[in-house]
N, C-alpha and C positions, 0 to 999 in steps of 0.2 A: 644642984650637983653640977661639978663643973661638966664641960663637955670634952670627950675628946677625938679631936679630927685629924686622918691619917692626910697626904699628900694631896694639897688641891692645883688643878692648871685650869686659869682663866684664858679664855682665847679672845675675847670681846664683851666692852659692857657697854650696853646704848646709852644715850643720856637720860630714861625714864627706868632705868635696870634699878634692882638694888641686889647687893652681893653681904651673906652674911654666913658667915665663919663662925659658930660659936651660941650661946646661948644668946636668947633677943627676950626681952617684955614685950614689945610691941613696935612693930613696922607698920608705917602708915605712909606709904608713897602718895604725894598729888603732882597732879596736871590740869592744866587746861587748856582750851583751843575755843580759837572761832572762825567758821566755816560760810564764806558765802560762795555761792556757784549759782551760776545760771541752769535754763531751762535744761532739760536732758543731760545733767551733769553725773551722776551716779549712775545711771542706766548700765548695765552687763549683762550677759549673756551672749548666745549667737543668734546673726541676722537679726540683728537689732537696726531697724532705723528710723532715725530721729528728724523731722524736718519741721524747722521752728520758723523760717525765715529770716526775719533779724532779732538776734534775741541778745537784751542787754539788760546784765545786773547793778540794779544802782542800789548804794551804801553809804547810807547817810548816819553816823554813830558818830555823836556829841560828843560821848564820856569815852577818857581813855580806858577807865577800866571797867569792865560787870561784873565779876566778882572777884574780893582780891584771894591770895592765896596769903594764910595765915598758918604759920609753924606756930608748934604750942612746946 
């Protein structure tokens, strides 16, 4: 059954959004990421303190890619 959709305003769509008007089978958004950080890097909240002295992250990654992304 068709659909039907009164007055839509977009204001912003990020680059991982998906915008859909209408009827869909199947939305399957991907992404990915790779994350390196040193010591004390994600830490939050208050009176947090972190003392590592020298702290260095070394990254050694042969392959450009670890997993590809693959549309079906």
């Amino acid at each position: 059954m068709p659909a039907q959709v009164g007055a839509v305003k977009v204001l912003s769509i990020s680059s991982s959004s998906i915008f859909n008007v209408g009827d869909v089978y199947m939305i399957a958004p991907t992404s990915s990421a790779k994350t390196f950080a040193g010591g004390g890097s994600f830490n939050s909240g208050d009176g947090i303190r972190v003392d590592l002295g020298r702290s260095v992250t070394y990254v050694n990654d042969r392959d450009v890619y670890d997993q590809s992304k693959v549309k079906k």
